[in-house]
Structures are given as structure tokens and as C-alpha cells.
N, C-alpha and C positions, 0 to 999 in steps of 0.2 A: 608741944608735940601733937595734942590732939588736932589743933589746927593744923597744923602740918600735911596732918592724914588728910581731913577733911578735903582740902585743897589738891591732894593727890590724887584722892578718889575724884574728885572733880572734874579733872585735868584729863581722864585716863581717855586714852584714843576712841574717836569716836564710830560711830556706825556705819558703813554704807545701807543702804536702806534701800531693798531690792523691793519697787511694790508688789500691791500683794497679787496672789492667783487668784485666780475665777471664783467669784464667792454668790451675795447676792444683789440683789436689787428690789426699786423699791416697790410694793402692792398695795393696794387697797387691802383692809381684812378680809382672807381668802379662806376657804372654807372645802375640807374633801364632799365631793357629793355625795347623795346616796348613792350604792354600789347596786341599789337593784332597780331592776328596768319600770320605766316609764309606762305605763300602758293606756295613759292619754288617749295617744296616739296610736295610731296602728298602722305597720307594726310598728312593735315597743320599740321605743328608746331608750340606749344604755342598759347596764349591766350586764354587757356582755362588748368582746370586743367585734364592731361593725365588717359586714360582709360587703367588699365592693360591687356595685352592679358594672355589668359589661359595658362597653360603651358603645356596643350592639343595640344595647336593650333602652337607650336614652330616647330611640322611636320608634317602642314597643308600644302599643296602647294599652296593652291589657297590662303594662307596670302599673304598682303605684308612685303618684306624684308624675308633677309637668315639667317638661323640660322644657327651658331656656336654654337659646344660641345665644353667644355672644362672638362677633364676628367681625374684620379688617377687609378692607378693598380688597388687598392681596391675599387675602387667606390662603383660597384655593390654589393661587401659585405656589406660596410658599409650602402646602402640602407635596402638589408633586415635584418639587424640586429634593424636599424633606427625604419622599419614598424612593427620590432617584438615585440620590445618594448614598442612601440603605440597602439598598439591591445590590448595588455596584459595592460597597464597600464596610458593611456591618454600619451597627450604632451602639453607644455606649451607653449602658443605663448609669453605668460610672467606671471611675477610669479602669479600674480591676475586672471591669464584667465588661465584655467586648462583644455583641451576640449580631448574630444573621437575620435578615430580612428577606426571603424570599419575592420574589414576580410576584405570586399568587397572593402573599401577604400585602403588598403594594395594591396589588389590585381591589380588594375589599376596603381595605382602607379609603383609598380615594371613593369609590363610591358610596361612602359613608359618610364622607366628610360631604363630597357633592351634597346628599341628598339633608345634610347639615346646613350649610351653606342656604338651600331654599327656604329653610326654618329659622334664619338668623332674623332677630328682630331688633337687637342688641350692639352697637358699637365699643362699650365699656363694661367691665365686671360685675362696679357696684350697684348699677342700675338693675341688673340681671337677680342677682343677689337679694337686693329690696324687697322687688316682687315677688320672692321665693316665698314660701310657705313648706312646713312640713314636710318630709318626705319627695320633696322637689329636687330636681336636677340643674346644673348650669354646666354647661360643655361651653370650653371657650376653644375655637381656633387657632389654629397659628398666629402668630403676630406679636407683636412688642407693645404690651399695655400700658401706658403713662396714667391713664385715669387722669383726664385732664379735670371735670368737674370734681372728685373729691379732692385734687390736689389747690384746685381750684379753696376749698372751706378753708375760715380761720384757725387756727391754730392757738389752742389757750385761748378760746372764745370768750370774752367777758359774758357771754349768754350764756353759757353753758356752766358759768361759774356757781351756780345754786346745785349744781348737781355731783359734786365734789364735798371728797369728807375728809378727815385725817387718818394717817395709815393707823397701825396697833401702838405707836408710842405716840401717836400726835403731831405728826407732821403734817402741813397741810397740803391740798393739792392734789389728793390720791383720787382717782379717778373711780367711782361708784358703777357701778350697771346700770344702774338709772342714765348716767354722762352717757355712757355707751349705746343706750340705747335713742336717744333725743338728739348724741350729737356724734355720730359712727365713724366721722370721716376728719375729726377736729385731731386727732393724734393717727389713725388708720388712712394708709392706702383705700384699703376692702378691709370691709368689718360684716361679718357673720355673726349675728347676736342671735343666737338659740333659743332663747326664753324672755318672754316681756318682764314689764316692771313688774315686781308682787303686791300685793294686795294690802301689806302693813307697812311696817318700817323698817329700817334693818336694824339693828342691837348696835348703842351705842353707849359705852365703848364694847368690842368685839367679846363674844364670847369665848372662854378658856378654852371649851370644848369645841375641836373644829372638826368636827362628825356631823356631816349635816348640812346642806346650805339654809340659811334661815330667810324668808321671803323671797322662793326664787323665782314666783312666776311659772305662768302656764310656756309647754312649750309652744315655737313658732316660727322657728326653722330647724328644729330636730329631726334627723336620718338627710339632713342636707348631704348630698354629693357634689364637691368642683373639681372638675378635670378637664384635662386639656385632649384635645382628640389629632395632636401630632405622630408621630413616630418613636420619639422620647419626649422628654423633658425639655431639652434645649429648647423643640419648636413655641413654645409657648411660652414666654417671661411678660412674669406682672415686673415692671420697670418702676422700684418705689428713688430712684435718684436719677442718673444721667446716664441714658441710654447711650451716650457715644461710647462709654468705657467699655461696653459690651460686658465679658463677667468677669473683666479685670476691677483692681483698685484703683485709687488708695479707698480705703474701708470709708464707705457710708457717701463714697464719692456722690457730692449734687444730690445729696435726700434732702426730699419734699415732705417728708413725713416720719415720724417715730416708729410706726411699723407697716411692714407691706401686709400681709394677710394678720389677719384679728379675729380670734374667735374666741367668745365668749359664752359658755351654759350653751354648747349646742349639741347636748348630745347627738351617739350618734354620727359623727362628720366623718365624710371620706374625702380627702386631696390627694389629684393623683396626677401623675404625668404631666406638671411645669415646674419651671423655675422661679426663684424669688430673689432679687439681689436691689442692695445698696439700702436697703434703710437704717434711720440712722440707731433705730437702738437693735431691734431685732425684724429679721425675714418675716418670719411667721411666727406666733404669738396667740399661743392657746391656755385659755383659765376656766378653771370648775365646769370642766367636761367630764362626763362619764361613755367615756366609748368613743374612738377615735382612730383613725387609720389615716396614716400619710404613705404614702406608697410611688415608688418612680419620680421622685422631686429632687430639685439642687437648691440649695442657697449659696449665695457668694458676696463677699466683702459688707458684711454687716459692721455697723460701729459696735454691734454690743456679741448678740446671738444670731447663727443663721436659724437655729428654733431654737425657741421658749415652750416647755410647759410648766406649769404650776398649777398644782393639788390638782391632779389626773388620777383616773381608774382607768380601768381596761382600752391600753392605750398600747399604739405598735406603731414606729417604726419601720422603713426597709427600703431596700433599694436606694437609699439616698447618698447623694453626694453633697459636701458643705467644706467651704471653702474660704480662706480668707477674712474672716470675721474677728475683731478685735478684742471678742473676748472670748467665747467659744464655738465651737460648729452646731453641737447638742446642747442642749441645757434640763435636764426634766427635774426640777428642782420639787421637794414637799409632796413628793409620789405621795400615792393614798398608802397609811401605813398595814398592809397588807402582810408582810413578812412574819418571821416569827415571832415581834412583839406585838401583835396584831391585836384589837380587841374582839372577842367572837361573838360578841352580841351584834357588834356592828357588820363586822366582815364572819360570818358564818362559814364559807369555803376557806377559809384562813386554815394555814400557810398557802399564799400563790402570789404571782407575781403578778403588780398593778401595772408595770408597761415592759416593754420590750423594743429593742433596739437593735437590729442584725443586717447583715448582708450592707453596709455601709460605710463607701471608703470620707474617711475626716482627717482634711489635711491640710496642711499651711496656714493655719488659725494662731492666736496667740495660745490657746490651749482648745486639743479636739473634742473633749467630753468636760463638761463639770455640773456640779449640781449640790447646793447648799441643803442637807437635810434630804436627801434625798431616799428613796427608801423602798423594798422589794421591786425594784429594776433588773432585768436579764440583758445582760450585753454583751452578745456574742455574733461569731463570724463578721465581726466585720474587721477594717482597715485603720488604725490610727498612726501618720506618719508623718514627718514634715511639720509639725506643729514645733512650738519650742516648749511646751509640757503634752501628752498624749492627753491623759484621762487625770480627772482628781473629780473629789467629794470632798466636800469640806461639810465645817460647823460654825463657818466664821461668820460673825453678824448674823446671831440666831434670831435675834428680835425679827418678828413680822413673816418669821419661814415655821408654818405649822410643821410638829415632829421630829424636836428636838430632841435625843440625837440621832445622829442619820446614822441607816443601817439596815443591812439584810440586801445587800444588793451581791449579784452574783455572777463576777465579769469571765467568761469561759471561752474558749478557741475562737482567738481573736489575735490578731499581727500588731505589736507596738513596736514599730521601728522608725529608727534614723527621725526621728525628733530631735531635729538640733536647730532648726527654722528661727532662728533672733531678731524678730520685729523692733528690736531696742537698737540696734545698726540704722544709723542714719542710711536716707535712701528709701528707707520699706515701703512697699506696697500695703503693708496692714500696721494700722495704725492703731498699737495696743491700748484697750481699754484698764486692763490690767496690767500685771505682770506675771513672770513665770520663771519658775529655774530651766533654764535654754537646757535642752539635752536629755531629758527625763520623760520617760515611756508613761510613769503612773506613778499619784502616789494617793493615800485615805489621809486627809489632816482630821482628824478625830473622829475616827468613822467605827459603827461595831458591827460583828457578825456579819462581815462581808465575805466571801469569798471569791478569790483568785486561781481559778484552777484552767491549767489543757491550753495555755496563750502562749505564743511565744512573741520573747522580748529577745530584738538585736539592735546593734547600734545605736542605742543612745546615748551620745557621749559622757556625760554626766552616769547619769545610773539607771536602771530597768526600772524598776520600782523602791518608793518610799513610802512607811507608815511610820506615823506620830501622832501623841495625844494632844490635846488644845485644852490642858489644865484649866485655865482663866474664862473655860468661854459664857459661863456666868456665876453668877449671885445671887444673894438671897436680900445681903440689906441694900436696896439700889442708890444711888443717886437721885433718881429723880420720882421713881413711885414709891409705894407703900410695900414695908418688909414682909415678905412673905413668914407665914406662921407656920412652925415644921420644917421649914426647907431648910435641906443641908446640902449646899455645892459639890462639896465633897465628895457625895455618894451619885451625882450626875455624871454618869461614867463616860470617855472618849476613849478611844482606841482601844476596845477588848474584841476578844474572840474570833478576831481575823483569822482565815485560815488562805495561805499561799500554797499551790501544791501542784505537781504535776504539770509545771511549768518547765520551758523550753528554751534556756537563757543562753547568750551570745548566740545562738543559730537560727538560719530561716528557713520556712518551712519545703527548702528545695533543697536543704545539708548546709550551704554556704557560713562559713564561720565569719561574724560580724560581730565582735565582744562588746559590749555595754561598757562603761568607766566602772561603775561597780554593779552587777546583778540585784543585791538586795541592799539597802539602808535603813535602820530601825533606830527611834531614839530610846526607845527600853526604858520607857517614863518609868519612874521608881511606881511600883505596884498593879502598874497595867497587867493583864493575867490572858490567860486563853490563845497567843498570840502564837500562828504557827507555821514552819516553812517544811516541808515535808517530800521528797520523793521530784523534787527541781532535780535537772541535769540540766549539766554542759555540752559543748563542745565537746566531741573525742579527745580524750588526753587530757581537758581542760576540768579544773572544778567553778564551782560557783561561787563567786566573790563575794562579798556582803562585808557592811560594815553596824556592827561591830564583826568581830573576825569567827565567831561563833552562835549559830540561833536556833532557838528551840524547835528541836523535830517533835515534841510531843509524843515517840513514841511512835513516831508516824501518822501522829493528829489521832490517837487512840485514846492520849490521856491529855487533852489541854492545860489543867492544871498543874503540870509541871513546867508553865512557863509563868517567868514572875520578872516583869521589868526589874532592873538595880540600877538602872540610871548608866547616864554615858555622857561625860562632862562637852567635851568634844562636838558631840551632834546634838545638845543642845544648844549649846552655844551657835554653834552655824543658825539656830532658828530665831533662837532672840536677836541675833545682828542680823537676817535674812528679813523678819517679821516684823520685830517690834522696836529695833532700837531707836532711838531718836535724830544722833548726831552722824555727820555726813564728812568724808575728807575726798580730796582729788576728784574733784569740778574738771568735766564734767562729767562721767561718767562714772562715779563713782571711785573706791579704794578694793581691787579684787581681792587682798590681803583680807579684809574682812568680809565680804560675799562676795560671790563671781557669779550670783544667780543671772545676771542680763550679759554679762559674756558668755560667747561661745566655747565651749572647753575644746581642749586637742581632742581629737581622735586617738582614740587606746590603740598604745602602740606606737604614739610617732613621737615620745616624751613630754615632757610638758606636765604642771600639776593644775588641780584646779584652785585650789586657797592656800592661800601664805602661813607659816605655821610658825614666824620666829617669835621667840619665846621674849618677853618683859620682863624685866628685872624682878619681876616679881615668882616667874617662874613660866605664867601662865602664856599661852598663845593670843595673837591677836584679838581671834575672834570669841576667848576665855576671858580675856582683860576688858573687850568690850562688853560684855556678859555681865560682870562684876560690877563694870560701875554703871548696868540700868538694874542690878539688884539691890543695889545699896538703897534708891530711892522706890523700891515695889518690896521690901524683904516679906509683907503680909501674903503675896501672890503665892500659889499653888506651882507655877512655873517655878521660882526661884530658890523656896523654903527648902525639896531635896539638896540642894548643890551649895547650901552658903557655907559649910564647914569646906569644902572643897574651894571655892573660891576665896575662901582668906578673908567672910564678912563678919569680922565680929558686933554680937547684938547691941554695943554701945556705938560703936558708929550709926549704924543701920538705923537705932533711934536719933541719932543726930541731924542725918540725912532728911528722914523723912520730916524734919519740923523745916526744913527748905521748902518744902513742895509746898504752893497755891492751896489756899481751900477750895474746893471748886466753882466754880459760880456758874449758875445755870441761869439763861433766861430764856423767858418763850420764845418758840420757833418763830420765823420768821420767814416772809416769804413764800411764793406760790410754784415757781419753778422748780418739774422732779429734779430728785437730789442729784441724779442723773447727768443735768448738764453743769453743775459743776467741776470742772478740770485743774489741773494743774495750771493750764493756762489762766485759768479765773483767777489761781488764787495768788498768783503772779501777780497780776492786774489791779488786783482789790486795794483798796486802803483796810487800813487798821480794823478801823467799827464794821466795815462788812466783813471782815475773817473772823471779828470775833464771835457778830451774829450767826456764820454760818456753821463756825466749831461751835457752837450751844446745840444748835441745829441738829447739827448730826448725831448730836451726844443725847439726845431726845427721841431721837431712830433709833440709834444701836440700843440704847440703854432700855429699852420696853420692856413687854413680856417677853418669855422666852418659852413655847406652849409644846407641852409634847402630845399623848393623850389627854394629858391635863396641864395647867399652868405649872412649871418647874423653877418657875426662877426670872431673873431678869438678866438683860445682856451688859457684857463688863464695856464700862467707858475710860474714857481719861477726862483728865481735867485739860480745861480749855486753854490751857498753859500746855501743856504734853502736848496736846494737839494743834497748836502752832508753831513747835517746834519739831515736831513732826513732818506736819506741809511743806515748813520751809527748807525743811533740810532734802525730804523727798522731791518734792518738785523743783529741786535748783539742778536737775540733772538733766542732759540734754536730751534725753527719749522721752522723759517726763509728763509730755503739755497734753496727751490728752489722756493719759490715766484718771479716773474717778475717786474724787477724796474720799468718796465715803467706803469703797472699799480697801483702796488703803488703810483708814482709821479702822478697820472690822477686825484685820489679823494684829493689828498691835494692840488693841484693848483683848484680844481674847487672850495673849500670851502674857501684858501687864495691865492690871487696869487700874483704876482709883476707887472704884466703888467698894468699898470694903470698910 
């Protein structure tokens, strides 16, 4: 009889395996900088967010710092063609913002550009850049830049190889400032390096505490300003892949390089007024800056991000348009943690927000915002729509993202609509690096003290917004380091204290009734506390939907403690088959019966459901059965332990089960290549010994530290058995080939892991 069971549980229908959303990727040990200004230089660099200079004033003399032209045969035509078109018929800072050009505006322009033009000394960016110093300027022209000499530099330079170190769990290959600074153009279009090399050495391995940069070097191109001196943005594109596609796809079309603009410790930066499309990981790509302005820019069809930042202060956003990018449009990932768990020795003005995001339409992206641990972020007035997820934060693959866990961000009048864009549809022009549930305006995968207020959400098929916890997303005793002493996982808290409110659901902000599939979805983790939806309306006549069918007003957010998760078998189960299950049916595209996260759902209203709900002999639903038997072999995990009496796992099976699983076997990392270019397609391709090298691999990333203020923990892995049956089941799907394994592996080991 027991065999019997054994073999049933075995047997039980298996997973569709929806990869995962926007999470992270890989860094060097990255470090928040100091928050307060520079005074090196003069004037001060950072701690504070940067004032743009006119771009009048780039042939003032009495400015500080030199400006550099950088300039095309055709420049000056293509300005007055730029301003003749402006006159006659507006130009678009983005699609939502449509604005007037006047004669008179025309006219000072051109004779600015003219008397620019006489100053140009510069054919390319990075040359212009090089010579920069301090407080310097670079004004580039109109024109279409390829940057033929840096494109021209090797790539994975075997010279350059001494100046490369392992990330925070040891993987190797992670790219130093030191690399960046010696070899600027080996991964970069245009690289802006802010700070030279420091004077000692950098701490190895990385320090817990990541307050601080440690050896950062004098600055040396801090209060840098690059702008384009067109009419908008359009006139000016840095071209990091094949200028025929113009600022169409497919994503990372003809990249020459891993990112178009790169900046590194420069305090201080302003980007303004161009465009940035096709590289292959990210557009623009900014690390351990204090003070930063992008202002009047686009990105389009990136493979990874149209922007990247990681571990920023006083950073902004705006005006921007971003487009097309295979994994998201924004990314401000390991904000400096400024919010209310702030330290005030460090951050002294604590509470306040470390960047800002607004007035920005993000659209057709495989997801328009995300950001792993991200943290006191303001994200408002702008446009998220067209995407197949709007906005998410996660916690997923916390190893190596300072500030775990993410929190205090606080997203306010802002439009999440008609996300229902399925780059997983053969055919697409964006070609997902991740994945996403098609149809869904927002959701927090284990985020705390965020708040949602004053946005409206319409038409996303699927649902307006989701929050859920990420029980698993680490440990204490790891796999592969040393147990932390004191630490208790358990008390590593995900998804508290959210507050939803004063939100605008099924309607846009013109009255038009455009219903969501559901308004709100909450998986009500058993003990999550503080969580709360308060003072939403609908539609005239209509209410707000939500699932579960009832959620805590708190009083009207007066008394959060009257909200206390109790679990809800139903929508967890949708996340352990969506996230972490392992087994796959109905090649090629999956089993929608058990997720339908990469289908596109009906439109609410014209019939049609999103997931199959018929019940198993056992009682339970598809995506309940498939649940059950990835519990049977995890019954130790924090996801599974509320729900085993409900699923039907008794503790003698459960110990049966788990004397099946592999012990794990971990070997060193291997190989030089970011984990990055790793695809579906690789592991398609690979023999045996290189899948199992490269699942150790990854299991040595995820599985690190995991650092908040302080070191909390390590990140949850699987065993390198789980994790080829994962890849394989995942990547046999036919949207598959360029999703990145190692984010796939981040949301399955945080929701099941082995380490324990």
C-alpha cells in the first residue's frame, strides 16, 4: 500500500513551468556610496540630485569645465530638417507628451547648433568622453553613432583578464573598476568611468556591510554632462547594434556590445536629450553613482534593460520613453536604502527617497518596471501599458543585490493599463529574457512597506495588481557557505505592511470603463501582517474584484494589525506551478490547466477563463495536485509547511519522499562567461558534463550571501538534480530559447529549495 502511494504521488500531473519575471542579474560586489557630496571637486559632487546646465551655456566661458563637440558630416542638415519638422508639426518628448516648437524656438536652436558645429572636433562619443575631465561637458549632434573604434575593441579581452574578480558567491568573470577603467570599451559601447582606480585593494571577499564604497578612487569625470543638442531625443541615437532596424526589433537586434552607455562612480552625471537602442544586455547601465539625472531620453529593444541602475542615491528619472526590451524598460535595482528602515548614522535625512521615476511612458517591454531589492523609489505620473507584466519588485535571487528585503517604495498617480503584450507568441519583435504573467498591470513578489496609492489600473486582462510573500527566499544553514550564527529565516520577513489605497480600478483617467480580469489578488501567506486595501473604487455601479473575495481594509489603513494572512490554497498553488514546479506537459507551449501565465487571457467580458480548475480524484485541482506532489519532496520549506494538512501530505510519506532526492553535489564554478549568456538555447545544445557544470554554477550565485544592512542569511538553491529538471522541462517550450537560466533557477529555489 505504501508503495502504491509512493508511486501516485510520483505519477501526479506535472507542472507547466511559466519562466520567471524580471528579477536579477549578475554584479561585481557593489557597494551604496557615500550620500554625502564630494567636495574634491568643485563644485561638489553627489549628495545631492544634479542640476542640468543649459545647453546654452555649453559656450559660456565663464561655466565651469570644457566642452567637447562631438559631430557628423550631416549634422547641421539633420538639425534643420529636425527643427523643420517641429515647427510644422510638434515633437514628442514621448508618446503621451506631444509639445510645440515654435519659428523663434527653431531659430536659436539652429544658431547654436551652427556655432556648435564650428567647435566640433570629435567624430565619436567615446573619444570626446576620454578627454573629459571633471565637470566637463560633451554635446553630441545629430546623427546616428555606431562608435566604430570601441565597437571595433575585443570583447572578453584575454588582457584584461587580470582585472576581473568573483561576484559575492564566487563566480567568476565579474567585471572590477579596475576592468572598467583599463578596458572601457571590452563590454561598453561609451563608458563614463567617474572615479580612477583606489589606492589599495578592494576587500576580498566582499564586505557585509555595503555602506560605503571601499577603495573608490579620486574623482575624474564627476559633474560629467552628455547631451544631445537636437530638438528631442530621437535626433541623436548612440546605435549599440544595427542601425537599419531603426528603433524597431527583434530585441538586441546586430549588438556589438553588452551595453550602449556605461557609467561607473560618476558622480554627479547628467544624460539628456538621445536615444539608446539595441544592446545586447542593457541601453544604459549606471553603478555606484551618487547623483544622477537622465532627462529627455529613449531606450529601445534591449536584450536585457533599456536602463539599469544598481546601488544609486539621489537619482531621477523623467521624460523618458523605453521600449521593447526583453526584460524590462526601468530597472533601479539595490536603491540606496533610504526609506524607513534606513540607517541614520548613515543616511542622517532618512526618511526620503533615493531616486525617482516620473513623467514616463514604458511600454511593449516583456515587463515595464522591475527591480530585485529595490528600495525608497518614488514612481509616479508616469505610463505603464503594452507590456505583458506593467511594474514588479521582487526578492528573487537575493545573493549579490545589497538590501534584502526590498522595501519602502512608493508607486502614486500613475496609468497601468492594457498590459496584455505576449512576447511568448511566436512572431514577436521582443524577444523575452524572462517571463511574465501576460495581462497584469503590477504585482510586489515579497516586497515590504510599499505603498500603492492615487494610480489607476484598467484593462489588464489577467489582473490590476498582485502581492505575495517569497517564504523560501533564504537560509541560514547554506549549501555551500558557513551557517550563520543567530539567524533565523523565519523572522526574514517578505510581503508586510503594503498599503493599496485610493486606487482607480477598471476606469481611465478620461471615465472610460476598461475592467481588469480581477482588480486585486493576494496569496494571504499564512502570518504575513500589515497588508492593506482601503478606499479603491470602481467603475459606477461596479465593485472591486479581488481574489480572495474579501481583503483587509484595516479600518481604512488606521489599524494595520487587523490584517493577518490565513493562507489560500488556490493561489498558492497557481505560484508554486507558475514558479517553481519542475515537471512540464503539452509541448510546446505548455499545459494552461496548470499556468496560463505566457498565454494571453480573454478580455473580461467576452467569456473564456484563465486556468482549468477540474478537480482529481483526490479532490484537489490541477494546479492543487500539481502543488502536492512538489510538497511531498520540499515538506521542510516555509512555502509548503502551512498547506500540507490541506493537501492530503501525510508526515510519513513526506519522510519517504524526501530519502529520493540527490544529496547535493556542489562543484566549483566554472568558467568565464556572465551567467548572462546562458539561454535556453545553450542548455538545449549542451551535453551532460556542461549542464551539470553550469547547474553547480548557478547554485554558487544564488546560494551566497544574502546582505541587508547586515549579512541575513544565504540564498535558497536546489540541488543540481532539481535543477536539470527544471531547465529541461522549462526550456523544451517553444518561446523558451532566449530566457536566462539563472533567473529561471532564482524564483524556484526561493519558493522550494534544498538548502535546509
Amino acid at each position: 500500500m505504501r508503495r502504491a502511494i509512493l508511486v501516485l504521488l510520483l505519477a501526479v500531473a506535472g507542472v507547466l513551468v511559466a519562466p520567471q519575471v524580471a528579477q536579477a542579474h549578475v554584479e561585481r560586489p557593489s557597494y551604496w556610496p557615500d550620500p554625502s557630496a564630494d567636495c574634491s571637486v568643485s563644485p561638489c559632487a553627489g549628495g545631492a540630485l544634479p542640476t542640468a546646465r543649459s545647453l546654452a551655456s555649453a559656450l559660456d566661458p565663464t561655466q565651469p569645465g570644457t566642452t567637447r563637440v562631438v559631430c557628423q558630416a550631416d549634422s547641421l542638415d539633420r538639425v534643420k530638417k529636425a527643427i523643420s519638422a517641429a515647427v510644422l508639426n510638434g515633437y514628442d518628448v514621448r508618446p503621451t507628451d506631444h509639445r510645440t516648437f515654435t519659428s523663434a524656438d527653431g531659430d536659436a536652436l539652429l544658431k547654436l547648433n551652427q556655432r556648435l558645429f564650428g567647435r566640433c572636433a570629435y567624430h565619436e562619443i567615446q573619444p570626446a568622453v576620454t578627454a573629459s575631465g571633471n565637470d566637463d561637458r560633451v554635446v553630441v549632434m545629430p546623427g546616428v553613432y555606431t562608435e566604430p573604434t570601441a565597437r571595433s575593441q575585443p570583447t572578453h579581452d584575454p588582457a584584461c583578464a587580470q582585472y576581473t574578480t568573483t561576484s559575492d558567491s564566487g563566480d567568476p568573470g565579474a567585471l572590477t573598476h579596475a576592468y572598467q577603467v583599463h578596458c572601457p570599451n571590452d563590454a561598453n559601447l561609451v563608458a563614463v568611468i567617474g572615479r580612477g582606480v583606489g589606492p589599495g585593494t578592494d576587500p576580498v571577499p566582499p564586505l557585509p556591510d555595503r555602506h560605503g564604497i571601499p577603495n573608490a578612487g579620486a574623482c575624474i569625470r564627476c559633474n560629467l554632462q552628455l547631451e544631445g543638442s537636437g530638438v528631442s531625443a530621437d535626433d541623436v541615437v548612440v546605435e549599440a547594434g544595427s542601425a537599419a532596424a531603426g528603433n524597431g526589433g527583434p530585441s538586441a537586434v546586430g549588438n556589438a556590445k553588452d551595453v550602449g552607455i556605461f557609467v561607473d562612480r560618476a558622480d554627479g552625471f547628467v544624460l539628456r536629450n538621445l536615444t539608446v537602442r539595441h544592446a545586447r544586455e542593457h541601453d544604459i547601465y549606471m553603478l555606484e553613482t551618487d547623483g544622477y539625472l537622465l532627462d529627455r531620453f529613449k531606450t529601445f529593444y534591449a536584450g536585457g534593460y533599456g536602463v539599469l541602475t544598481f546601488v544609486e542615491d539621489h537619482g531621477l528619472m523623467q521624460n523618458c520613453e523605453a521600449a521593447g526590451n526583453g526584460d524590462s524598460g526601468i530597472y533601479p535595482g539595490s536603491g540606496a536604502p533610504t526609506s524607513l528602515a534606513a540607517d541614520k548614522a548613515y543616511y542622517p535625512d532618512a526618511p526620503r527617497y533615493s531616486q525617482e521615476i516620473r513623467n514616463c511612458d514604458i511600454h511593449h517591454n516583456t515587463g515595464g518596471f522591475s527591480g530585485t531589492d529595490s528600495h525608497g523609489t518614488l514612481i509616479d505620473h508616469n505610463n505603464f501599458y503594452g507590456n505583458a507584466l506593467g511594474f514588479t519588485t521582487d526578492v528573487f535571487t537575493a545573493a549579490g543585490h545589497p538590501g534584502f528585503p526590498q522595501g519602502g517604495n512608493v508607486i502614486a498617480d500613475n496609468n497601468f493599463y492594457s498590459n496584455n503584450f505576449n512576447p511568448f507568441q511566436a512572431g514577436s519583435d521582443v524577444e523575452p529574457f524572462i517571463g511574465a504573467p501576460v495581462g497584469t498591470g503590477l504585482w510586489f513578489a515579497g516586497g515590504n512597506d510599499n505603498v500603492v496609492q492615487g494610480n489607476h489600473f484598467y484593462d489588464n486582462w489577467r489582473r490590476g495588481m498582485m502581492l505575495f510573500a517569497v517564504p523560501d527566499a533564504t537560509v541560514c544553514g547554506p549549501l555551500i557557505g558557513v551557517p550563520m550564527t543567530g539567524c533565523d529565516p523565519t523572522k526574514i520577513s517578505t510581503s508586510y505592511r503594503n498599503q493599496m489605497h485610493d486606487n482607480v480600478m477598471g476606469v481611465s483617467p478620461t471615465g472610460a470603463v476598461k475592467p481588469n480580469g480581477t482588480d486585486f489578488w493576494w496569496d494571504s501567506f499564512p502570518g504575513n501582517t500589515g497588508n492593506c486595501w482601503y478606499r479603491n473604487t470602481a467603475a459606477p455601479g461596479k465593485t472591486v474584484t479581488s481574489s480572495p473575495l474579501l481583503l483587509p481594509s484595516c479600518n481604512n489603513g488606521a489599524d494595520p494589525s487587523t490584517s493577518i494572512g490565513t493562507g489560500d490554497l488556490p493561489n498558492e498553488a497557481e505560484l508554486a506551478a507558475c514558479l517553481a514546479g519542475f515537471d512540464i506537459s503539452g509541448y510546446p507551449n505548455g499545459n494552461s490547466t496548470l499556468c496560463s501565465w505566457t498565454t494571453t487571457p480573454p478580455q473580461p467580458g467576452t467569456g473564456g477563463g484563465l486556468l482549468g480548475t477540474i478537480a482529481t480524484l483526490t479532490g484537489l485541482t490541477a494546479q492543487e495536485q500539481s502543488f502536492a506532489d512538489l510538497c511531498t519532496t520540499a515538506t521542510g520549506s516555509r512555502t509548503c509547511t502551512p498547506f500540507l494538512g490541506d493537501l492530503g501530505i501525510t508526515s510519513w510519506v513526506a519522510s519517504a519522499l524526501q530519502t529520493l532526492m540527490p544529496d547535493p553535489a556542489v562543484a566549483a564554478p566554472t568558467g568565464n562567461l556572465p551567467l548572462s549568456t546562458y539561454t535556453c538555447s545553450w542548455w538545449r545544445q549542451a551535453d551532460a558534463t556542461a549542464r551539470a557544470g553550469l547547474a553547480d554554477r548557478i547554485q554558487h550565485w544564488v546560494g551566497g550571501s544574502v546582505d541587508g544592512n547586515t549579512r541575513v542569511g544565504y540564498g535558497s538553491v536546489l540541488t543540481r538534480d532539481q535543477a536539470t529538471r527544471l531547465f529541461d522541462d522549462r526550456c523544451s517550450t517553444s518561446y523558451a530559447g532566449t530566457l536566462a537560466l539563472y533567473k529561471i533557477y532564482g524564483a524556484a529555489a526561493a519558493f522550494i529549495n534544498a538548502n535546509r
